[in-house]
C-alpha positions as CSV (number, residue, x, y, z in Angstrom):
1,X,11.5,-66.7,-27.6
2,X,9.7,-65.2,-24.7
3,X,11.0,-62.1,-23.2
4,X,11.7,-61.8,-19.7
5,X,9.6,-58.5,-19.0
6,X,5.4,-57.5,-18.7
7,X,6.1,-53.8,-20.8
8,X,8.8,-51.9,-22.1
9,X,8.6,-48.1,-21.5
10,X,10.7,-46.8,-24.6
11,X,11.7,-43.2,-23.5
12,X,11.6,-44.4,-20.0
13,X,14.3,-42.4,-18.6
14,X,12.4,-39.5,-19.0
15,X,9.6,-37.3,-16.9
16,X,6.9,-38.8,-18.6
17,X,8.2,-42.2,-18.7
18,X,10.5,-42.8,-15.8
19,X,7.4,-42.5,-13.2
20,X,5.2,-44.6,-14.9
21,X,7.4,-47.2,-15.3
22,X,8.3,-47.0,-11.3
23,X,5.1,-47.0,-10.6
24,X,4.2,-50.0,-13.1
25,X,6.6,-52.1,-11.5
26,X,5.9,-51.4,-7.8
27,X,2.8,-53.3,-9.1
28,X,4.5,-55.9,-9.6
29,X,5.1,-55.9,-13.2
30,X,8.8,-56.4,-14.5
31,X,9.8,-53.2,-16.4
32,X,12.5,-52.5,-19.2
33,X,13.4,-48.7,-19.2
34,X,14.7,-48.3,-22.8
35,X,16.1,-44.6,-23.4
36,X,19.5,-43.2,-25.2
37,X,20.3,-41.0,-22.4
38,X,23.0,-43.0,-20.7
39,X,23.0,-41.0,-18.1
40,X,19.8,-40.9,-17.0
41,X,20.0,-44.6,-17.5
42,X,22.8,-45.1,-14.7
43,X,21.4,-42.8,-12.6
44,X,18.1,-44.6,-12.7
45,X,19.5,-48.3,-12.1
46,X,21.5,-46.5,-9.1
47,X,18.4,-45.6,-7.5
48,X,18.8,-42.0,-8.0
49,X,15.7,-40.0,-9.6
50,X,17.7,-37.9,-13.0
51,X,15.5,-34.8,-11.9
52,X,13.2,-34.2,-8.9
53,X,9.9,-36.9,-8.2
54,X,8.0,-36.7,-5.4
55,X,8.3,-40.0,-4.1
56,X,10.2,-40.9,-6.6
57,X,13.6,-42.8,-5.2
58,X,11.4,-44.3,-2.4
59,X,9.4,-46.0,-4.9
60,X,12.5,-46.5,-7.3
61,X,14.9,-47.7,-4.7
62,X,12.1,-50.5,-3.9
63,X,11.4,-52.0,-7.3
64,X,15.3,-52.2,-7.8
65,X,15.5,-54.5,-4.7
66,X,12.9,-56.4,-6.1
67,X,14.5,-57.3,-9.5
68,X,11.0,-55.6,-10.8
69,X,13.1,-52.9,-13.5
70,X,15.9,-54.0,-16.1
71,X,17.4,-51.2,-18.1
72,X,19.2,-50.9,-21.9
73,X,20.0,-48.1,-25.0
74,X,19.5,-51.1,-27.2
75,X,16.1,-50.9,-28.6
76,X,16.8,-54.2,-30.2
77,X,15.8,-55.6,-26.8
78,X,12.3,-54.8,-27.4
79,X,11.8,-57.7,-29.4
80,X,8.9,-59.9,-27.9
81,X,8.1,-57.9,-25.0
82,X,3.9,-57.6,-24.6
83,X,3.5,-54.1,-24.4
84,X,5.9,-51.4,-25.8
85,X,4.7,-48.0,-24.1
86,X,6.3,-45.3,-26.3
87,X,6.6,-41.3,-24.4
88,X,7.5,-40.4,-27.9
89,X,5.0,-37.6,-28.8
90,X,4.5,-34.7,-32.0
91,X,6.2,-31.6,-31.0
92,X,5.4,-28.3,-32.9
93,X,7.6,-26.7,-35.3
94,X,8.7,-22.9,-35.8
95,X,5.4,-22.9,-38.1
96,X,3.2,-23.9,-35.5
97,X,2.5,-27.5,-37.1
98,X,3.2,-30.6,-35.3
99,X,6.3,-32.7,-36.3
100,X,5.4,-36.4,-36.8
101,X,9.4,-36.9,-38.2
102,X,9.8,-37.6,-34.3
103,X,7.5,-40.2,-33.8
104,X,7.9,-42.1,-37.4
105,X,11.6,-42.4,-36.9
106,X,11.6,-43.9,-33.9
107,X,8.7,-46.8,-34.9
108,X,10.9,-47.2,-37.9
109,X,14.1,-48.2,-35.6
110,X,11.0,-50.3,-34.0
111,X,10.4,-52.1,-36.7
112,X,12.8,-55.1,-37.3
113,X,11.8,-55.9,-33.8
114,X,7.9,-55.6,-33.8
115,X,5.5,-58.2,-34.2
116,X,1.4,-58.2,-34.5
117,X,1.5,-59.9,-30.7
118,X,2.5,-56.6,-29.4
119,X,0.7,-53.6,-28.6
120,X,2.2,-50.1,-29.1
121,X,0.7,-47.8,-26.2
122,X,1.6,-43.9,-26.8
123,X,1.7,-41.8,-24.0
124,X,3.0,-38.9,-24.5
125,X,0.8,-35.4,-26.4
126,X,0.2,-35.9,-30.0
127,X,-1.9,-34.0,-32.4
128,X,-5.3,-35.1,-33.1
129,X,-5.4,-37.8,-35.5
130,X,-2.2,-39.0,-34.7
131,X,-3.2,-42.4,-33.6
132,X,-4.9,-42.7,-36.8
133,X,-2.3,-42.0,-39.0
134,X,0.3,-44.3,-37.0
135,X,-1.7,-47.0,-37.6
136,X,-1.6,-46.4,-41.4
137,X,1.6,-45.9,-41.1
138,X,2.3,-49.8,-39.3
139,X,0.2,-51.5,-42.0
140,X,2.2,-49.3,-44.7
141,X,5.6,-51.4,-43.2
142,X,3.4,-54.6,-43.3
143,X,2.9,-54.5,-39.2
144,X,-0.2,-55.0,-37.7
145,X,1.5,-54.5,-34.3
146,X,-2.3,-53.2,-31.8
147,X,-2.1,-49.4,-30.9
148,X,-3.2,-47.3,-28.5
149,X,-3.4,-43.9,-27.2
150,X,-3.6,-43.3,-23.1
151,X,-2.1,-39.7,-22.1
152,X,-0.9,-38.8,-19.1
153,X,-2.6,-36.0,-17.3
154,X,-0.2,-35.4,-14.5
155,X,1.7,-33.0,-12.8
156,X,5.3,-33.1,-13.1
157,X,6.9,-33.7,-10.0
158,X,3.9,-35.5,-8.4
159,X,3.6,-37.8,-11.3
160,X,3.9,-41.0,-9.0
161,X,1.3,-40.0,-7.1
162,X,-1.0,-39.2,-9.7
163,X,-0.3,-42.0,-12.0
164,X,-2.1,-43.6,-8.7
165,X,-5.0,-41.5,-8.0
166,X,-6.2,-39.8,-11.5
167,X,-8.7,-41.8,-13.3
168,X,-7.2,-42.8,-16.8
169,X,-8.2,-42.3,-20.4
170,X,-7.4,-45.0,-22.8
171,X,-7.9,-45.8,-26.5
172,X,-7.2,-48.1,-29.0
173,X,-7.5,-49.1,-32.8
174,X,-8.9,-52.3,-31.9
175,X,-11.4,-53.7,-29.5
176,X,-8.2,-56.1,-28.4
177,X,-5.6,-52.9,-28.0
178,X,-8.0,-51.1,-25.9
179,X,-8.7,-54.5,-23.8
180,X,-4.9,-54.8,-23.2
181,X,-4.4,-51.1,-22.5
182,X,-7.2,-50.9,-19.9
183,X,-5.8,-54.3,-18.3
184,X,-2.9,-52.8,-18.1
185,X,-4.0,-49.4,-16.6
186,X,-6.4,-50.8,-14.4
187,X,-3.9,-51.8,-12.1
188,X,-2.5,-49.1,-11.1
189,X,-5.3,-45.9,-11.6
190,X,-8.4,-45.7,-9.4
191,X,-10.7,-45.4,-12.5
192,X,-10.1,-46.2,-16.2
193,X,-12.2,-44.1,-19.1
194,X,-12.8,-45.7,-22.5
195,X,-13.0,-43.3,-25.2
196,X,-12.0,-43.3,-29.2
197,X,-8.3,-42.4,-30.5
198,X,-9.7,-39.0,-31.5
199,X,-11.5,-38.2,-28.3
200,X,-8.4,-39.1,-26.3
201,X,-5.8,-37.4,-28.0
202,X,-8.5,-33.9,-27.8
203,X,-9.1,-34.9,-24.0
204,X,-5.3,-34.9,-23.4
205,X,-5.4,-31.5,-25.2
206,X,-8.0,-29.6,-23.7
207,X,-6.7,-30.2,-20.4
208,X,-3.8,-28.2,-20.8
209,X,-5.2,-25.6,-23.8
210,X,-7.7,-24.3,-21.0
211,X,-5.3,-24.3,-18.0
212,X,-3.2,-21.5,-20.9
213,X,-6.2,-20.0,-21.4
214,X,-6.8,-19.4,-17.1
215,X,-3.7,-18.1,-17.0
216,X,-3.7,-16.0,-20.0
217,X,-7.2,-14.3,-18.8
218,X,-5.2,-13.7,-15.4
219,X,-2.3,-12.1,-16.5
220,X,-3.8,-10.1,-18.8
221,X,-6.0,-8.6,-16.0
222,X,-2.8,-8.3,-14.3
223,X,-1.4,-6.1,-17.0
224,X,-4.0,-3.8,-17.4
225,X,-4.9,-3.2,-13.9
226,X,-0.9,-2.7,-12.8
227,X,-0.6,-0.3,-16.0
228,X,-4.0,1.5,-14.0
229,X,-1.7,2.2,-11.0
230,X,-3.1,0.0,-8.9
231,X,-2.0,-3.8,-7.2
232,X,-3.3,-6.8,-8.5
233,X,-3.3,-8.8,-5.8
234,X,-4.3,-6.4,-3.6
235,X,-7.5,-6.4,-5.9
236,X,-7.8,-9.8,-6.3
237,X,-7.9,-10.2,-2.2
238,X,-11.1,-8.0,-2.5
239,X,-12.9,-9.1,-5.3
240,X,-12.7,-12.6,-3.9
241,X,-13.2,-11.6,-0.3
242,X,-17.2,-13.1,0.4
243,X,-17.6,-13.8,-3.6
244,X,-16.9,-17.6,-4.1
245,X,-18.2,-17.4,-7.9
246,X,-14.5,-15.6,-8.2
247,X,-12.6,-18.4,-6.0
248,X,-11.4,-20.1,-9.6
249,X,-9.4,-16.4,-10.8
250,X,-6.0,-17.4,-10.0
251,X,-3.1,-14.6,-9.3
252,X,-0.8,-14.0,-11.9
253,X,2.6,-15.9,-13.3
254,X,5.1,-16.8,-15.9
255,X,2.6,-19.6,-17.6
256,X,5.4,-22.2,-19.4
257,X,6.8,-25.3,-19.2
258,X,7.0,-27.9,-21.8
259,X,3.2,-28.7,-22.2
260,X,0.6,-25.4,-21.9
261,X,2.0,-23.4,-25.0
262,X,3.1,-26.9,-27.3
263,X,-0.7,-28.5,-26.7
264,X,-2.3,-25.2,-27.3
265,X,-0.3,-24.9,-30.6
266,X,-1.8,-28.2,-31.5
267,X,-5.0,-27.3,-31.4
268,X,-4.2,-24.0,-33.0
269,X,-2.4,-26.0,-36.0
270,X,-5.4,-28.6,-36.1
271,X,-7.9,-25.4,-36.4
272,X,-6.2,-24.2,-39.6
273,X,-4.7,-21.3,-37.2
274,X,-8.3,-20.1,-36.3
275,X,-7.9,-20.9,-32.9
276,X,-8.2,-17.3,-31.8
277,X,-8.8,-17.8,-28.1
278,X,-5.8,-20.0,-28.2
279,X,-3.7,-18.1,-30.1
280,X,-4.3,-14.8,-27.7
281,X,-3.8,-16.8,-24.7
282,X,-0.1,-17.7,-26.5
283,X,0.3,-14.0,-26.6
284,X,-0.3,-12.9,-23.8
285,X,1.6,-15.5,-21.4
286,X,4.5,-15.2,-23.6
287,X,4.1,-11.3,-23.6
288,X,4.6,-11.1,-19.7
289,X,8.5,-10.8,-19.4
290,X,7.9,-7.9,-21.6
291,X,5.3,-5.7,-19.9
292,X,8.2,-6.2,-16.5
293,X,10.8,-4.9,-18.6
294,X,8.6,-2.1,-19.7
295,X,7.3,-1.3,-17.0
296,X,10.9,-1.1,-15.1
297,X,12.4,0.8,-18.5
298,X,9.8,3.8,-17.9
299,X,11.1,4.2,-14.4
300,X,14.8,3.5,-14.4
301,X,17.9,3.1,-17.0
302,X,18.2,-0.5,-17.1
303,X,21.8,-0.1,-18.4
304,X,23.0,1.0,-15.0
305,X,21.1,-1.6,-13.3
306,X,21.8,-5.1,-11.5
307,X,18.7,-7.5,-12.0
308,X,18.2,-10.6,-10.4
309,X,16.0,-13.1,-11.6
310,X,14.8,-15.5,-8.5
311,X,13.7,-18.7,-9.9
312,X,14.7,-20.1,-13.3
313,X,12.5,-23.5,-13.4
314,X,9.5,-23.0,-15.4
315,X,7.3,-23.5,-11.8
316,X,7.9,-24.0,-8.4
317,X,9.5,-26.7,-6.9
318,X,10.6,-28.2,-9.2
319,X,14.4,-28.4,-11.7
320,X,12.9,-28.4,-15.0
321,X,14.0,-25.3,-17.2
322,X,12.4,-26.5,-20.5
323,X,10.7,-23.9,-22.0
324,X,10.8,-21.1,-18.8
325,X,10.2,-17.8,-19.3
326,X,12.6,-16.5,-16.6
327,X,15.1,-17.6,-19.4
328,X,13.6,-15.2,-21.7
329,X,12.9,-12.6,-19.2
330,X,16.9,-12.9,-18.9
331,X,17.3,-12.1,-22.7
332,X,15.1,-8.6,-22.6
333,X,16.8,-7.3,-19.9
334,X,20.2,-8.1,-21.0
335,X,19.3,-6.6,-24.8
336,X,18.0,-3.5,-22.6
337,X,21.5,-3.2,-21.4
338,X,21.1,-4.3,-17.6
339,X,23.4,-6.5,-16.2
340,X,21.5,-9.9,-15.1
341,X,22.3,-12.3,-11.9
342,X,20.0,-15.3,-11.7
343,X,19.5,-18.0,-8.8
344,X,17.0,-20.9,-8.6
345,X,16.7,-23.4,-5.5
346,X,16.8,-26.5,-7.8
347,X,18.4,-26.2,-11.1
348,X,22.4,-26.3,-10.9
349,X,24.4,-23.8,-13.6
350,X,28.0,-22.8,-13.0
351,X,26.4,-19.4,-13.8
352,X,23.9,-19.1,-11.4
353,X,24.6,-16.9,-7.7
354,X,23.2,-18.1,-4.6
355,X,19.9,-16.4,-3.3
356,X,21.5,-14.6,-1.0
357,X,24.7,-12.7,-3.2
358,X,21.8,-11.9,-5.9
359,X,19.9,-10.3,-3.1
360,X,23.2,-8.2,-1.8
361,X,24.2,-7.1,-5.1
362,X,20.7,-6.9,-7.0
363,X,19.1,-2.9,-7.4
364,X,15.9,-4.4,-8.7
365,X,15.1,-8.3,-8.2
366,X,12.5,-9.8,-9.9
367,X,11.1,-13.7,-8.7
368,X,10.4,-15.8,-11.6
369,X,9.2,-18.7,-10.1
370,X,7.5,-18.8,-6.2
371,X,9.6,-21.5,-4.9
372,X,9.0,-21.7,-1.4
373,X,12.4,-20.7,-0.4
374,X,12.0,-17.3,-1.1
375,X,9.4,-16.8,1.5
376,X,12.0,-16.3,4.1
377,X,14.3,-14.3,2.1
378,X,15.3,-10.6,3.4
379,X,15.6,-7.6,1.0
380,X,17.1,-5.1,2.0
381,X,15.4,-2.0,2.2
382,X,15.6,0.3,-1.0
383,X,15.7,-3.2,-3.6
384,X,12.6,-3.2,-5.7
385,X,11.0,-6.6,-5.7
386,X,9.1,-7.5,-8.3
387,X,7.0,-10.0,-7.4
388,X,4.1,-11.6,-9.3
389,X,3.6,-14.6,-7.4
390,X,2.9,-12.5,-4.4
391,X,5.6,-15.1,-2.7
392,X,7.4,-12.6,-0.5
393,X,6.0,-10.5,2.3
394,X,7.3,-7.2,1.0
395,X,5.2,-4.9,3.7
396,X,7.4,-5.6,6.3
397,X,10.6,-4.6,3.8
398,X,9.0,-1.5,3.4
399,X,8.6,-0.7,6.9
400,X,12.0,-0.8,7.8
């Protein structure tokens, strides 16, 4: 029996799959969204994004009038739909290996409803070699369902818009699951770029392993020139100043999220854990909150201190706390004995104070995360801000 829908994005609630499958159906294709997450589910087929998209409900909103996106927790309702896009990827366990348990259980609830006229795409980061072995793992259940492997490269929270404007990688198996991939994909990216399973799934981690590794190189400058005595920033302005071969050093920041560290831990586990460039860049972005707390331990006792944190999202702009080291920062100033407040823009906790009580009651106030809100805020005179991101304009505190 045919199925009603073009492609079923099977995690499709989420950040990775919840934008593609908006944007796959503003094209025109009809969309099943199939995630366990009821309530990102009802939220979805309300027209309300479960997290913040640019563009997002605009796009969302549309496709609903249109009768372009159905939704289920039923994976059951799989069954004959062409294309199965699966945001399912291998995470990395506490020994820095990646975890394929993920990915095989959920083909194995895929199972009773797949058929070698569908073609699996994954989406989502997996460890190299991970197309391969899924593939092996198909025939092992006597399905010779097509595969393919095209990652997404975006930036969450713009996600719809790149979907549409960064070229795409795709790979396949088969000639035929990398003919049906790129039809698919071609209808909604600028460009499409062929490439093997094994070249995708390094492609996919490259891009993020050497975005850690700017940051790392960053902060660790950061580090060693604040422990000189001296700003940064301040430096940074005039190394840069006339010198465009230094244009690419960015400022330092809390470097986290749910992708930099994990994909750089693939590569580290894929290397036999001689990925030494990788694994320094792991420790020193993670080593951050630490050299703050340090540094504020040598000049005050944090036990009779108030910190505020400003900013608990892993970056700017954005509600996503997975991963962020403001979260962590919290936990080494609170085993130091200080009392911690913490505020962010986006993310909602019963816990949190508003920007403005953290900054009346806070001795020393730290910004995690540059959202632009914080631009405008006032400190009072005599609060020491800590502040990385080099956000706030702190002169003009300091003159009053």
């Amino acid at each position: 029996m045919k199925n009603i829908y073009d492609v079923c994005v099977i995690g499709g609630a989420g950040h990775v799959g919840a934008p593609l499958a908006i944007v796959l159906a503003d094209r025109g294709m009809r969309v099943l969204i199939c995630d366990i997450n009821e309530s990102a589910i009802s939220s979805l087929s309300q027209g309300q994004m479960p997290y913040l998209e640019e563009g997002g409900e605009i796009m969302l909103k549309k496709a609903l009038a249109e009768k372009k996106l159905g939704f289920t927790t039923r994976l059951q309702d799989i069954e004959n739909v062409p294309v199965l896009i699966l945001t399912i990827g291998t995470p990395i366990d506490e020994f820095h290996n990646p975890v394929f348990s993920m990915l095989t259980r959920c083909v194995d609830s895929m199972i009773p409803f797949l058929s070698d006229d569908q073609t699996i795409i994954l989406r989502s980061t997996v460890a190299p070699g991970a197309t391969e072995f899924l593939e092996r793992y198909l025939k092992a259940k006597n399905r010779n369902t097509r595969l393919a492997f095209c990652p997404e490269r975006v930036v969450q929270g713009r996600a719809i818009t790149e979907i549409q404007t960064l070229p795409q990688i795709i790979s396949g198996t088969t000639p035929e699951a990398v003919r049906i991939s790129g039809s698919l994909f071609r209808q909604i990216a600028p460009e499409v770029v062929e490439a093997t399973p094994r070249e995708a799934e390094f492609a996919k981690l490259i891009c993020n392993t050497y975005r850690y590794i700017q940051f790392a190189a960053t902060n660790q400058l950061y580090m060693m020139v604040e422990s000189a005595g001296l700003n940064y920033n301040e430096l940074l302005h005039k190394i840069k100043k006339g010198y465009p071969r230094m244009e690419s050093l960015s400022g330092p920041g809390f470097a986290a999220g749910p992708c930099l560290m994990k994909d750089t831990m693939q590569l580290f586990a894929f290397e036999k854990q001689n990925f030494i460039l990788g694994q320094v860049a792991m420790t020193i972005n993670e080593g951050l909150p630490n050299f703050l707390v340090n540094r504020l331990s040598k000049k005050h006792d944090l036990s009779r201190k108030t910190i505020g944190i400003l900013g608990m999202a892993f970056k700017a702009e954005s509600d996503d706390i997975r991963d962020s080291l403001s979260y962590k920062l919290g936990k080494i100033l609170r085993f130091a004995g200080a009392k911690v407040l913490c505020s962010d823009e986006y993310v909602k906790n019963p816990d949190f104070v508003s920007k403005e009580d953290l900054v009346k009651q806070a001795d020393i106030i730290i910004i995690g995360v540059p959202h632009k809100a914080y631009e405008s805020v006032h400190f009072p005179a005599g609060t020491e801000v800590v502040d990385m991101w080099e956000i706030a304009d702190l002169k003009k505190y300091e003159q009053q």
